[in-house]
C-alpha positions in Angstrom: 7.2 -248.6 31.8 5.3 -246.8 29.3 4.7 -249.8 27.2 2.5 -252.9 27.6 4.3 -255.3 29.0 3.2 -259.2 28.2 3.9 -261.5 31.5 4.1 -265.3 30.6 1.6 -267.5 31.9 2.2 -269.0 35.6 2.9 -272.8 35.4 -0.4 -274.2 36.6 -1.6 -277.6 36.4 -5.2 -277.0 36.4 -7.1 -279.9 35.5 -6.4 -283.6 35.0 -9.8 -284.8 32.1 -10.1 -288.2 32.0 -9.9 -288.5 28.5 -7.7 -286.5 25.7 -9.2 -284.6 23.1 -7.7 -284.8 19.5 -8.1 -282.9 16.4 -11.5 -284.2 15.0 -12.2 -284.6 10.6 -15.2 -283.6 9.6 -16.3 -286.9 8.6 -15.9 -287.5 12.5 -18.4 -284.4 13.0 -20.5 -285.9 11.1 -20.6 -289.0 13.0 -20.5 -287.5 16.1 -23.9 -285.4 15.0 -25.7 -288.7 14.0 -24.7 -290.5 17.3 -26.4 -287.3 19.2 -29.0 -288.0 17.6 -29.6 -291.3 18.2 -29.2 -291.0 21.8 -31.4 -287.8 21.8 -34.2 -290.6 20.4 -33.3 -293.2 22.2 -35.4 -295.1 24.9 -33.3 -297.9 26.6 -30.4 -297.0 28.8 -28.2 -299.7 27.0 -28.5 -298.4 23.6 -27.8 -294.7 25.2 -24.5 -296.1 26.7 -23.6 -297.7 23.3 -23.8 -294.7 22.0 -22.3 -292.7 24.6 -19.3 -295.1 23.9 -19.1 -295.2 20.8 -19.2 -291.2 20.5 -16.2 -291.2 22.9 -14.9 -293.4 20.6 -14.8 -290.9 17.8 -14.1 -287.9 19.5 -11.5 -289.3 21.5 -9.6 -291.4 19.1 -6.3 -291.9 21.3 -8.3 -293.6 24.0 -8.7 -297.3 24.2 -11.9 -298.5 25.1 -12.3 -301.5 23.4 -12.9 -303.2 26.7 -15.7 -301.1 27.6 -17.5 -301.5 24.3 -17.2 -305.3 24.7 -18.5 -304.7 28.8 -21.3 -303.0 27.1 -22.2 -305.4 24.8 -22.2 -308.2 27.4 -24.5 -306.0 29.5 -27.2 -306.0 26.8 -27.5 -309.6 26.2 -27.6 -309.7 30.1 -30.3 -306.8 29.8 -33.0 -309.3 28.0 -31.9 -312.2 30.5 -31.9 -309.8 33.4 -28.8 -308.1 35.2 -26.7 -309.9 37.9 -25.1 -307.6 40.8 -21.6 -307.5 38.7 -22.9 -307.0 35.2 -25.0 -304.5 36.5 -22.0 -302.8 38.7 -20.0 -302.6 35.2 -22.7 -301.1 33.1 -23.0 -298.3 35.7 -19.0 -297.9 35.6 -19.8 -297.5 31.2 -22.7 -295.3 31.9 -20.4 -292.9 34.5 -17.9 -292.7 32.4 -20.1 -291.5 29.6 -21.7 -289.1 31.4 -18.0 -287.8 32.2 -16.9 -287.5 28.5 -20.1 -286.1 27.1 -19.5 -283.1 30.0 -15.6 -282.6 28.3 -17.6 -282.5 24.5 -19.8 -279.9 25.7 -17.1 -277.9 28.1 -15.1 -278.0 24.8 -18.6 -276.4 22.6 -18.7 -273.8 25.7 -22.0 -275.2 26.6 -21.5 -274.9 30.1 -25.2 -275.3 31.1 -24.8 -278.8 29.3 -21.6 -280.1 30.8 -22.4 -279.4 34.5 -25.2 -281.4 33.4 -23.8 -284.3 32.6 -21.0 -283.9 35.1 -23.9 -284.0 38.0 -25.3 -286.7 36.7 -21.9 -288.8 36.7 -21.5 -288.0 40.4 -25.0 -289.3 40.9 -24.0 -292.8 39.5 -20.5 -292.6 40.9 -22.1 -291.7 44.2 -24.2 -294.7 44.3 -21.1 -297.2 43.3 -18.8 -295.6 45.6 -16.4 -294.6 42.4 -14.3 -292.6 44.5 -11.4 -291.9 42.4 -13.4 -291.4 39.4 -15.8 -289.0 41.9 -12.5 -286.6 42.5 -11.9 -286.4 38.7 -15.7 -285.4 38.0 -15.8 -282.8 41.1 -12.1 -281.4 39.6 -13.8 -280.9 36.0 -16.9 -279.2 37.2 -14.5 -276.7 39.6 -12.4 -275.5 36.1 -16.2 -274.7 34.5 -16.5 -272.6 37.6 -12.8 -270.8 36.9 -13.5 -270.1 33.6 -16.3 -268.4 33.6 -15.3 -266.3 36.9 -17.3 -267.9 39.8 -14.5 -268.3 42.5 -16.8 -269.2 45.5 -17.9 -272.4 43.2 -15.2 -273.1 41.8 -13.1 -273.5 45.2 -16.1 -275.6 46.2 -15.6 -277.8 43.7 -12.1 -277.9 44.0 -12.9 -278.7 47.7 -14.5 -281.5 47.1 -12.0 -282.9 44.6 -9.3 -282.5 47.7 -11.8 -284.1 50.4 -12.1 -286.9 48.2 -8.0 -287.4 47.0 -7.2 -287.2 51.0 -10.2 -289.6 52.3 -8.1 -292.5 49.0 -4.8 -290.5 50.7 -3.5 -290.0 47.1 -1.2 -287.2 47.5 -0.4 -286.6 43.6 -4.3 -285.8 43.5 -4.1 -283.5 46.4 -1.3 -281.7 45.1 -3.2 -281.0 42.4 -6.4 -280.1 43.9 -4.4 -277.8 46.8 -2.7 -276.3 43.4 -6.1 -275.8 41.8 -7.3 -273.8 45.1 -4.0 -272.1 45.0 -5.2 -270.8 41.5 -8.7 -269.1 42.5 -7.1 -267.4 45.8 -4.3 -265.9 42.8 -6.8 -265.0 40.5 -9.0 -263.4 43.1 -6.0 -261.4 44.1 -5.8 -263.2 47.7 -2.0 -263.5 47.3 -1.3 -264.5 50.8 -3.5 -267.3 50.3 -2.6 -268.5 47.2 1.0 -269.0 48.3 -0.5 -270.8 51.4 -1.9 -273.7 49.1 0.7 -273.9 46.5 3.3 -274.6 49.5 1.2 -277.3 50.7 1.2 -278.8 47.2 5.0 -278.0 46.7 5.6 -279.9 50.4 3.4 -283.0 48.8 5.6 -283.0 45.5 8.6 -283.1 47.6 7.4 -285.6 49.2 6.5 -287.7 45.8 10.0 -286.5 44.1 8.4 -285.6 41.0 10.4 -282.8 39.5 8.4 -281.4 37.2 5.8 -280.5 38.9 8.0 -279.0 41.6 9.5 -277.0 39.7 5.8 -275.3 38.5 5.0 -275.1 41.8 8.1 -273.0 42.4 7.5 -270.9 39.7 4.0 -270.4 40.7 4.9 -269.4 44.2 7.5 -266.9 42.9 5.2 -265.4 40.4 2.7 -265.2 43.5 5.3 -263.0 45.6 5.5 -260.9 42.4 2.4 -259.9 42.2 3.0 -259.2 46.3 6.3 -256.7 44.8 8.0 -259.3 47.3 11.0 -259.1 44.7 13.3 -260.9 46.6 11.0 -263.7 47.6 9.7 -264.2 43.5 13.8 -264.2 42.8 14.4 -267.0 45.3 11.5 -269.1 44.6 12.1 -268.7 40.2 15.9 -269.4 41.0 14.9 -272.6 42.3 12.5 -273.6 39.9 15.0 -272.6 37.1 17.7 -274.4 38.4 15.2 -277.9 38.8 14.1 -277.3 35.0 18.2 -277.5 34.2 18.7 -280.5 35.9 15.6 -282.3 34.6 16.3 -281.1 30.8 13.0 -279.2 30.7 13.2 -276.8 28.0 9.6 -275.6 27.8 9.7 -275.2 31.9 13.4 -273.7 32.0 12.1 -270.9 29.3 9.0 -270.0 31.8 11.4 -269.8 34.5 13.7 -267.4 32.9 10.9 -265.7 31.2 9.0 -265.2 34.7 12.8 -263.6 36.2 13.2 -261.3 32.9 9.6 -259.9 34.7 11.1 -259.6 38.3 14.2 -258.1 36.9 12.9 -255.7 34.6 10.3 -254.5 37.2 13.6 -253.5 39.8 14.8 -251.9 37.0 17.8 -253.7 36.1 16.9 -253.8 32.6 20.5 -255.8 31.3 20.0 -258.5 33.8 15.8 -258.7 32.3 17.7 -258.5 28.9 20.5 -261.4 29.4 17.1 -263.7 31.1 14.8 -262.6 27.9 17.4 -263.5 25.0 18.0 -266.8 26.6 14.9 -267.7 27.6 14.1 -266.9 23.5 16.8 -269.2 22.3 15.2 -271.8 24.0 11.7 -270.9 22.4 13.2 -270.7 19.2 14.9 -274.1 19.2 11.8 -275.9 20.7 9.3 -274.1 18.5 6.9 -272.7 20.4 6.0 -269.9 18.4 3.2 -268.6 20.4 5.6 -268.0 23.8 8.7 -266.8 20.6 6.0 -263.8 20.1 5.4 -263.0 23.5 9.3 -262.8 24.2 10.0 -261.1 21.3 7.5 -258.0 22.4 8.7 -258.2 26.0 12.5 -257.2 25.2 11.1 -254.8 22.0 9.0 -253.2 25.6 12.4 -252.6 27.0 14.1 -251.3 24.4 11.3 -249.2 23.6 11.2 -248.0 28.0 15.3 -247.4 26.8 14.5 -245.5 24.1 16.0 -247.6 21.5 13.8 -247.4 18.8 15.1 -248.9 16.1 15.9 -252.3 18.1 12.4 -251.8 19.5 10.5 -251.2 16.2 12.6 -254.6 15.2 11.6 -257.1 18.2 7.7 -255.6 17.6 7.7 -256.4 13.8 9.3 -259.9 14.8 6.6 -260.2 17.0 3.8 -259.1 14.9 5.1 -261.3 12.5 4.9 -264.8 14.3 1.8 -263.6 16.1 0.0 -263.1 12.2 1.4 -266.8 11.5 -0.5 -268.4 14.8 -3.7 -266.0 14.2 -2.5 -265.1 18.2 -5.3 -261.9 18.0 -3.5 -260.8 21.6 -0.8 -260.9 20.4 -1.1 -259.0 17.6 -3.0 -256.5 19.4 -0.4 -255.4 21.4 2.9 -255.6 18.7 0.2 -253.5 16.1 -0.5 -251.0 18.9 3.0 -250.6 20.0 4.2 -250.1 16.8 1.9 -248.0 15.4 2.9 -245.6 18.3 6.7 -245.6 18.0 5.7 -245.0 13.9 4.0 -242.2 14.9 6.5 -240.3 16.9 8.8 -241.1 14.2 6.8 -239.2 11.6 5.9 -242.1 9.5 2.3 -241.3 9.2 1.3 -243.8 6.6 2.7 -247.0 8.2 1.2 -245.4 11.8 -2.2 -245.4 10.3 -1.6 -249.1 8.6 -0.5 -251.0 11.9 -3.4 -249.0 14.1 -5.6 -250.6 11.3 -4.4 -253.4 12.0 -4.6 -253.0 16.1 -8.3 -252.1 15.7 -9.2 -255.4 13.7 -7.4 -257.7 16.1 -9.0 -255.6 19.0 -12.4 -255.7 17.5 -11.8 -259.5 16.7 -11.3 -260.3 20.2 -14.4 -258.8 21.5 -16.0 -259.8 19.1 -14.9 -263.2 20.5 -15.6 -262.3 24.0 -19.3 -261.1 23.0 -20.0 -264.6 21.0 -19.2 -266.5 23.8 -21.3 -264.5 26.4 -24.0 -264.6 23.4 -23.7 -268.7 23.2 -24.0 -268.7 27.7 -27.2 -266.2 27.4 -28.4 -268.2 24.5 -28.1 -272.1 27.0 -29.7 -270.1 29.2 -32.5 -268.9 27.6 -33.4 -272.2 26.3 -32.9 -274.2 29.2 -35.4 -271.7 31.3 -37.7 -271.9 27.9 -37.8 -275.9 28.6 -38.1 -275.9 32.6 -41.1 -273.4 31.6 -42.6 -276.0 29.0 -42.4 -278.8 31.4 -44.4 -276.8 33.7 -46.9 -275.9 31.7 -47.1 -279.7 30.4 -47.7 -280.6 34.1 -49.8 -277.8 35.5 -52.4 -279.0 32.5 -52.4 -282.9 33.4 -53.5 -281.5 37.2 -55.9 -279.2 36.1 -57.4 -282.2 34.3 -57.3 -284.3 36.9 -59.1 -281.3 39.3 -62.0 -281.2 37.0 -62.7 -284.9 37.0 -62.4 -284.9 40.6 -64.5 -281.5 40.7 -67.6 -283.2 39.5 -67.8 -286.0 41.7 -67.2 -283.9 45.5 -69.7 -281.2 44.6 -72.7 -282.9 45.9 -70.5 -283.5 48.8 -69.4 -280.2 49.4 -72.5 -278.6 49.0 -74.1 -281.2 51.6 -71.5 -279.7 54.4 -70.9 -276.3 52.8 -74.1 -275.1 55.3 -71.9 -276.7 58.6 -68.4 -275.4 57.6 -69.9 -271.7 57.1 -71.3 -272.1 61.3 -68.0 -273.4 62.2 -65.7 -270.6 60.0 -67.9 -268.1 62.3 -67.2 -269.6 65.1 -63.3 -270.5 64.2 -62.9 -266.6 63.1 -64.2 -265.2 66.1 -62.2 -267.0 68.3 -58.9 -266.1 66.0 -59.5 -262.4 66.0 -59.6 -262.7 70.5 -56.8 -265.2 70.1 -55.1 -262.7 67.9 -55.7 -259.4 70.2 -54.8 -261.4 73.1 -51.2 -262.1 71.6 -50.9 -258.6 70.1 -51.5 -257.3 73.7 -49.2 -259.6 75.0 -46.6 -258.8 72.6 -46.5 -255.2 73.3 -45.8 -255.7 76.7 -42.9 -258.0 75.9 -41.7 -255.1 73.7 -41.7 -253.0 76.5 -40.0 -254.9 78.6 -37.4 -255.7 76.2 -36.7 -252.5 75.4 -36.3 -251.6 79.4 -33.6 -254.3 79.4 -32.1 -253.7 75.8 -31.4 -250.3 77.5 -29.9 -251.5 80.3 -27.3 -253.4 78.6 -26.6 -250.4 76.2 -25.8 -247.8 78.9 -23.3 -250.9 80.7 -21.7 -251.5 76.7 -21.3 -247.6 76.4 -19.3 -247.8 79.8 -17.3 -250.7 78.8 -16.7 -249.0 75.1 -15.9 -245.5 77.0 -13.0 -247.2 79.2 -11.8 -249.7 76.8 -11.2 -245.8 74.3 -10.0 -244.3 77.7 -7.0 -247.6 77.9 -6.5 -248.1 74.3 -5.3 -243.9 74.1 -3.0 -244.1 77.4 -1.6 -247.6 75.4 -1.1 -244.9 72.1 0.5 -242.3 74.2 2.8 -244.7 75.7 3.7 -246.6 72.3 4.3 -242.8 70.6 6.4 -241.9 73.6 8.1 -245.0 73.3 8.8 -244.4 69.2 9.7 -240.8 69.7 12.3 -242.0 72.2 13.5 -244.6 70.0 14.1 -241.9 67.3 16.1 -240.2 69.9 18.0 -243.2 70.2 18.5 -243.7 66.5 19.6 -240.1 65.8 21.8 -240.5 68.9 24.0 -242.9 66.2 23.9 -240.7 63.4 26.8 -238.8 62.8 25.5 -234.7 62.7 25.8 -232.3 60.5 28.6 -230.2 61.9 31.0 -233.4 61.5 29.8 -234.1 57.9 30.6 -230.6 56.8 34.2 -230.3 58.8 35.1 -233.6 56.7 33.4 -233.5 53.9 32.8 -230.0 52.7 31.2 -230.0 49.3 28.3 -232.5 50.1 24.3 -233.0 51.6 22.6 -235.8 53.4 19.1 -236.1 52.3 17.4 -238.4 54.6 13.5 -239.2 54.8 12.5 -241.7 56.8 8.8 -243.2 56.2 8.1 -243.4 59.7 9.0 -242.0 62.9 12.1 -244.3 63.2 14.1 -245.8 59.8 15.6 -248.6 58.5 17.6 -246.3 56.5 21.0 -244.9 58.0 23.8 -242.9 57.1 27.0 -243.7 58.8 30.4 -241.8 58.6 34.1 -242.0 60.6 36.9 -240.0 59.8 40.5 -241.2 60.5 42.5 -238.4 61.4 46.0 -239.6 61.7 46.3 -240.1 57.8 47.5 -237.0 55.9 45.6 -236.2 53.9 42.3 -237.0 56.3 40.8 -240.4 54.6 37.0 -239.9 55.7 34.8 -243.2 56.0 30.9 -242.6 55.0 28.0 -245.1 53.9 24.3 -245.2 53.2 22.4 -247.7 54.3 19.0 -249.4 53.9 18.5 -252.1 56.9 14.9 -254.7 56.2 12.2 -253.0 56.6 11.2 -250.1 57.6 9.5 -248.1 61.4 10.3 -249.9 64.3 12.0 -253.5 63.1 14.1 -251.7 60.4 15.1 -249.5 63.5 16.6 -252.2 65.5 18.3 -254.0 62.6 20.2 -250.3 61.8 21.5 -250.3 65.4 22.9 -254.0 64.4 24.1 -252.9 61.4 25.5 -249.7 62.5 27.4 -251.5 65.5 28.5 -253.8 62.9 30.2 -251.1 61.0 31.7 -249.3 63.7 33.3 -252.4 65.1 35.1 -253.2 61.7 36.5 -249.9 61.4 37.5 -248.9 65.7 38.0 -252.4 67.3 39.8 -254.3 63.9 41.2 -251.0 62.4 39.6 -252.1 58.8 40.6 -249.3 56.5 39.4 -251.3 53.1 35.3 -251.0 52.2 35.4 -254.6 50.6 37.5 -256.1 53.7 35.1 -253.8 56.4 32.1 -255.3 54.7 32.9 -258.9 54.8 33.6 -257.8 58.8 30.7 -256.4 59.2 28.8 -259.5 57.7 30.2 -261.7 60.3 29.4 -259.5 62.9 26.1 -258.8 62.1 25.6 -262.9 61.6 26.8 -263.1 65.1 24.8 -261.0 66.6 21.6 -262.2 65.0 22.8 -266.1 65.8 22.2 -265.6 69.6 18.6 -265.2 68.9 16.7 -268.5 69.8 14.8 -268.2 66.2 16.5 -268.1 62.6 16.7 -264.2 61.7 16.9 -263.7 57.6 17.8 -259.4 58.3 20.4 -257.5 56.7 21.6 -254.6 55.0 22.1 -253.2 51.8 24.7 -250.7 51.4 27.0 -248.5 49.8 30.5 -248.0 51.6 32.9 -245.5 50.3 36.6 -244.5 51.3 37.6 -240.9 50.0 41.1 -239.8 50.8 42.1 -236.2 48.5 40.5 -237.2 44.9 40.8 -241.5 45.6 37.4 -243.1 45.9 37.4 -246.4 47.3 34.4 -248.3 46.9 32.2 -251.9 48.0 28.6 -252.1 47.9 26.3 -254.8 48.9 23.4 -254.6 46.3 23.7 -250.2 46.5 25.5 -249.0 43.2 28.1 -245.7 43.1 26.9 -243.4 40.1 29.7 -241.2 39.1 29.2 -237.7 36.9 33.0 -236.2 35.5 32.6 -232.3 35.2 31.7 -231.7 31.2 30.0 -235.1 30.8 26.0 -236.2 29.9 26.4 -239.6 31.7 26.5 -241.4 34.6 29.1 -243.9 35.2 28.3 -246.5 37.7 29.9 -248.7 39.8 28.0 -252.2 40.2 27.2 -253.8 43.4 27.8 -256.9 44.8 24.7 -258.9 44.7 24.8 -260.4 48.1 23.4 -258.7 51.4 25.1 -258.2 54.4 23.4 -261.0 56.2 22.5 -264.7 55.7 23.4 -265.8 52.7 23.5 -269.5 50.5 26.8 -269.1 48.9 28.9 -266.1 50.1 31.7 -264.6 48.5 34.3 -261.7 49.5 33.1 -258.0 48.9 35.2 -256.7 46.0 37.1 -253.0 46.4 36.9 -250.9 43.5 39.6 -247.8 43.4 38.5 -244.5 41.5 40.8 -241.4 40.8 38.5 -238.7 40.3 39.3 -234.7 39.2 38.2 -231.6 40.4 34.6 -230.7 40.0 33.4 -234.9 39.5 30.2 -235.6 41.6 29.5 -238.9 42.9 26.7 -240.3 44.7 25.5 -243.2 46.7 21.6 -243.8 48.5 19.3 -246.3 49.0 16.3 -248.0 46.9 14.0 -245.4 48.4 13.5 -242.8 45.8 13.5 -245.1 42.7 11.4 -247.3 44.0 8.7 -244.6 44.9 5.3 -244.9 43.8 3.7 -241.3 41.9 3.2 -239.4 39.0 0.3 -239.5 36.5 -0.3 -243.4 36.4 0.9 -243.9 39.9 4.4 -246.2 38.7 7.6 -246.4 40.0 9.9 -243.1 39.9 12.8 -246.1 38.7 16.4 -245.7 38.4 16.6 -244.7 34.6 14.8 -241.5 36.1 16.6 -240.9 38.8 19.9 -240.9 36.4 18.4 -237.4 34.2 17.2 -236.1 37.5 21.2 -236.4 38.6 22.1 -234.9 34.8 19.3 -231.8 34.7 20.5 -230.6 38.3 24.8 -230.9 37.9 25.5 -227.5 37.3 23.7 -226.4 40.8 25.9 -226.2 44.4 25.4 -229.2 46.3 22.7 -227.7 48.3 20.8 -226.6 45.5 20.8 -230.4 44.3 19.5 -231.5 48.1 16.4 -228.9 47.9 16.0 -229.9 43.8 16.0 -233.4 44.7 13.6 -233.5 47.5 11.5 -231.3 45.3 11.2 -234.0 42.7 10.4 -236.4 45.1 7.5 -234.4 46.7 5.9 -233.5 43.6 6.3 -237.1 42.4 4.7 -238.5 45.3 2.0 -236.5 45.3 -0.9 -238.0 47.8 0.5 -241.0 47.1 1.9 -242.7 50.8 5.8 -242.8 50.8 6.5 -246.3 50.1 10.0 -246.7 52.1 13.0 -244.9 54.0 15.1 -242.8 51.5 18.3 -241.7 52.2 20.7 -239.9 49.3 24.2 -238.9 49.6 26.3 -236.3 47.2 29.8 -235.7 47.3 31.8 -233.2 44.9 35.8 -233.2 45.0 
C-alpha cells in the first residue's frame, strides 16, 4: 500500500517483576532520594536492608511487606546478640529481595549499568541460599534488560537460564513463559522459524495448564509469526483460534488484538472489505473498553485503506480522528504518522496551508521522538562513562597503596640484592648462553617438522582434490538425471492439458496465459466440452494446486483426475455440484496415503453454454466487464479449498446471462500476488482490476501479449514468486 500501515503489537508476555510499580507523588520522590542516600552512607548491612525495605516500601506501595520489615527488625536485635542459622537464612531472603527491587527502580530510570548490578548481586545471595524460584525471576529480569537494548545473544542467555531453572522446580507456567520469552528474541531477530518453534512449546504447556488467556496470546503470537513468514493461511488459522478463545473467555482487550492482528492478514491478501468488517469491529470494542492508545492505532489503520482505495474524504476523516486521540495521549508515534499522512492527502488536494500546518506538526512529533531516542542513548553513554571513570579511580587508589608498600620494602632488600647482584650477573651469562643453543636447537628442529608437514599436508591435498573431483563428477550425473526426470515430468503434465487447437474450436474469442515458475506447475488449466448439447456447453477451469515445481505438480495430476472423473464417470454438468465431487475425490485419493496430507486446490470452474455463465469457485473469484462499462463486477468465491477442511459446506452455483461483447475472466493468485515495481510490493488485485479496464477495447490476443507485458516489466529482476495462469473469454 502506499501508506504506512500501523500493525498492533503481538500479545507477548514478556516478563513476570516481582513487584508492581505504581504511580509515585513527589513527596514519595523525595523520600525515595533521602533513603538513597542513606544507604549510599551507610556501613552495616542491617541498616542497608532497612532501607532497602523501606524504599520498596515507598516505591512500591501495593506490595505488602510488613512481614519482611518486622523479619528485619528481628534480625538486628539478633545482629548485636549474634545471628543463629535461621535468622540469618531470613535476613539474606530480605537482602535478595532488595537487591531485586532496587534492579526494577533503576531498569525503570534506564540505568541499565545499575540494575544488572543489583540484579547480579541478587543471584549471588540467591545462589548461596539455593532461592531457586526467586533465582528464575532475577535471571528473567536481567534477559528483558538484554531485549531492550538489542543484545539477543544475552538476552536468550538469560532467558535460558530462567527456563533451566523453571524446568529443574518443573513449574510449567514459568517455562511457558520463559519458552515464550525465547520465542520473542528468535521474532525480533527475524528467525521466524524458530520463534514459532518456542511459542508452540509454550502453547503445548498452556494446554496442558488450561489457562486460556494465555493460550489465546500464544495463538495470536504464532499467527502473527506466520505473517511475517507471508504464510497467510497459517497466520489466519492460528488468529481464528485465538479469536474465537478470547470470545469464549469474555476478553475484550485480547478479542480486539485478535481481530486487529486478522484486519492485517486480510488487508495484506488484498481483500480490503473483509480487513474493513475485522477493523470497525475490532474499534467498537476499543471504543467501549477505552483504550485510547490501540482506538488511534485502529483509527489510522482503516483511514490507510481508505486512503490505498482512494477514498479521501473517509480517509482524511479516520486520520484527523486519529491525530486527535493520539494529541490527547501525547502518543508522539502516533502522531507522527496521522500528521504525515494527512499532510500528504492535503497536499494533493491543493490545500496548501493546512499541508504545511500538519507537516509542522509531523516534524515536531518526529523530532520529539529522536530526540527521545538520543536522551536515552545519551543517559547509557553517560552510566558508562562514569562507571569506567570509577573502575579507573579504584585503580589508581590501589596501584598507589602498592607502590608504597614497594618502597618500604625497597629499602630494606638493597643490601641484599647488591650482596648477590655480582653471582646473578655469572649465572644470567651462563643461563643466556645456554637459551640462545636451546633456542637454535628448536628453531632447527622446527623447520624440519615444517618440512615434513608440509610433505604430508600435500599428500592429503592431492587425495581431497580426488575425492572433491569425483564427488563434482556424481553430484552432475545426479543433476542430469533429476533435470531429465523434471523435463519428463513436464511432458507428463502438458500431456493433461487440453491444447490449443481444442480451446480455440470451442471457445473462439479467448487466450490461456500460463507461466509456470518452474519447470513443472501447480497451476493448471483444465477444459471438456460436451458435444451432445445444442448449443455445445463447454466446461473450462483455472487452477492453482499447493505449491508450486515438483509437489504442486503431483497434487495438479490429483486435482485434474479429480475433475475429470466428476464430469466423464458421474456425468456432473453443474460447477458447484462437480466441485463438491471433486472434493471427495481428491480427499480420497489423498486418504490412502499412510501420513495426514493438508493439499488442495483453489479454483475457478465455469460452465458457458451460448451467452449463460455458470459459475463455483473455491477461493478464485469471476470478474466480469459488460461492453460500455468502467467496472468490474465480480463474482465471490467460496472460502473453502478443495481439500481437507474443519467445517465443509456445499459449493454454491451462480448463473450469469451475459450480452454480446461482455468479457469475463478467471486465474489464479499468481499475478496479484507478484512481487515488483519501484518499492518491490505486491502487484495486488485492485491493480490487476485497471489493468483488465485500460486493455478492454483490444482483441483477446492483444490483452494476452498486454498482460504478460505488465507482468514482465513489473517483475523486473525480481524472482517470479508463484505459478500464474489467466483465462479471458468474450461472448
Amino acid at each position: 500500500m502506499g501508506t504506512v500501515r500501523f500493525l498492533m503489537s503481538i500479545g507477548f508476555v514478556l516478563a513476570f517483576f516481582t513487584s508492581s510499580i505504581a504511580q509515585r507523588t513527589p513527596e514519595q520522590e523525595t523520600q525515595i532520594d533521602s533513603i538513597k542516600q542513606e544507604i549510599a552512607s551507610s556501613k552495616h548491612d542491617t541498616t542497608i536492608v532497612i532501607s532497602w525495605l523501606a524504599l520498596e516500601d515507598i516505591a512500591f506501595p501495593n506490595l505488602n511487606i510488613s512481614t519482611n520489615q518486622k523479619v528485619d527488625s528481628l534480625c538486628l536485635l539478633n545482629l548485636k546478640k549474634g545471628l543463629n542459622e535461621k535468622t540469618e537464612l531470613t535476613f539474606l531472603y530480605a537482602r535478595a529481595s532488595a537487591k531485586h527491587n532496587l534492579g526494577i527502580i533503576y531498569y525503570l530510570e534506564s540505568d541499565f549499568i545499575k540494575a544488572i548490578r543489583h540484579y547480579e548481586e541478587a543471584i549471588a545471595i540467591r545462589k548461596k541460599i539455593k532461592d531457586e524460584k526467586g533465582l528464575a525471576n532475577t535471571y528473567n529480569n536481567i534477559g528483558v534488560i538484554y531485549k531492550y537494548q538489542g543484545d539477543y545473544s544475552k538476552a536468550i542467555e538469560y532467558f535460558g537460564n530462567s527456563l533451566k531453572v523453571q524446568e529443574k522446580l518443573k513449574n510449567n507456567k514459568g517455562i511457558a513463559a520463559a519458552l515464550n520469552n525465547i520465542g520473542l528474541i528468535h521474532y525480533n531477530n527475524e528467525s521466524y522459524s524458530k520463534a514459532v518453534e518456542y511459542y508452540k512449546q509454550s502453547l503445548s504447556l498452556r494446554q496442558e495448564i488450561g489457562n486460556k488467556n494465555e493460550i489465546a496470546y500464544s495463538l495470536n503470537n504464532i499467527g502473527n509469526t506466520y505473517f511475517a513468514q507471508k504464510n497467510y493461511p497459517k497466520a489466519i488459522e492460528y488468529l481464528d483460534r485465538s479469536r474465537e478463545l478470547n470470545i469464549e473467555i469474555n476478553d475484550s482487550i485480547g478479542l480486539s488484538l485478535s481481530l486487529s492482528n486478522l484486519a492485517n492478514v486480510y488487508s495484506e491478501q488484498g481483500d480490503d472489505d473483509l480487513a474493513l468488517d475485522f477493523y470497525y469491529r475490532s474499534l467498537r470494542i476499543e471504543e467501549r473498553v477505552g483504550e485510547k492508545n490501540d482506538i488511534a492505532i485502529t483509527l489510522f489503520n482503516i483511514g490507510s485503506l481508505y486512503d490505498y482505495q482512494g477514498k479521501i474524504k473517509l480517509a482524511i476523516d479516520f486520520y484527523e480522528r486519529s491525530l486527535k486521540i493520539s494529541k490527547e495521549t501525547d502518543a508522539l508515534k502516533s502522531i507522527e504518522v496521522s500528521a504525515k499522512a494527512l499532510s500528504e492527502l492535503y497536499k494533493k488536494q491543493g490545500n496548501h496551508q493546512q499541508a504545511l500546518k500538519l507537516y509542522e506538526e509531523y516534524i515536531s512529533a518526529r523530532d520529539s521522538l529522536d530526540s527521545e531516542e538520543n536522551q536515552k542513548a545519551i543517559i547509557r553513554q553517560e552510566y558508562q562513562y562514569q562507571y569506567e571513570q570509577q573502575a579507573a579511580k579504584d585503580s589508581i587508589q590501589t596501584l598507589a597503596a602498592l607502590r608504597n608498600q614497594e618502597a618500604r620494602l625497597a629499602k630494606e632488600k638493597a643490601d641484599k640484592r647488591e650482596a648477590e647482584a655480582s653471582s646473578k650477573r655469572n649465572q644470567i651469562i651462563i643461563y643466556f648462553g645456554i637459551a640462545i643453543i636451546a633456542v637454535i636447537l628448536f628453531f632447527v628442529y622446527m623447520v624440519l617438522k615444517s618440512l615434513r608437514l608440509v610433505r604430508e599436508q600435500k599428500a592429503v591435498v592431492e587425495i581431497q582434490k580426488a575425492k572433491v573431483d569425483e564427488a563434482y563428477g556424481q553430484l552432475e550425473e545426479k543433476n542430469t538425471e533429476i533435470l531429465d526426470s523434471i523435463n519428463y515430468a513436464k511432458r507428463i503434465q502438458s500431456a493433461i492439458l487440453p491444447p490449443d487447437k481444442l480451446v480455440k474450436e470451442y471457445l473462439h474469442n479467448s487466450f490461456v496465459l500460463y507461466k509456470p515458475k518452474d519447470i513443472v506447475a501447480g497451476d493448471f488449466y483444465w477444459m471438456e466440452p460436451i458435444t451432445q448439447n445444442a448449443p455445445p456447453l463447454i466446461l473450462f477451469a483455472a487452477a492453482d494446486c499447493t505449491g508450486h515445481g515438483v509437489p504442486g505438480a503431483m497434487v495438479s495430476v490429483v486435482c485434474n483426475n479429480g475433475l475429470n472423473r466428476s464430469v466423464r464417470e458421474y456425468g456432473l454438468t453443474e460447477p458447484g455440484e462437480i466441485l463438491d465431487k471433486t472434493r471427495e475425490i481428491v480427499i480420497s485419493e489423498f486418504e490412502k496415503s499412510e501420513e495426514e496430507v493438508k493439499d488442495g486446490m483453489d479454483v475457478a470452474l465455469c460452465y458457458l453454454q451460448g451467452r449463460t455463465v455458470k459459475y463455483a469457485g473455491a477461493h478464485n473469484p469471476l470478474w466480469i466487464i459488460r461492453k460500455g462499462t468502467e467496472e468490474v463486477e465480480e463474482i465471490k468465491a467460496h472460502k473453502q479449498p478443495i481439500g481437507k477442511y474443519t467445517e465443509p459446506s456445499p459449493y454454491p452455483t451462480h448463473t450469469i446471462e451475459l450480452n454480446e461483447g461482455d468479457t469475463f475472466y478467471i486465474f489464479s493468485d499468481g499475478f496479484a500476488d507478484q512481487f515488483g515495481g519501484a518499492k518491490g510490493k505486491k502487484f495486488k488485485a485492485a491493480n490487476f482490476k485497471k489493468l483488465l479496464l485500460s486493455i478492454q477495447n483490444d482483441p483477446l490476443e492483444r490483452q494476452k501479449e498486454l498482460i504478460d507485458q505488465a507482468f514482465e516489466n513489473w517483475k523486473g529482476s525480481l524472482e517470479q514468486l508463484d505459478d500464474v495462469c489467466v483465462i479471458g473469454v468474450r461472448v
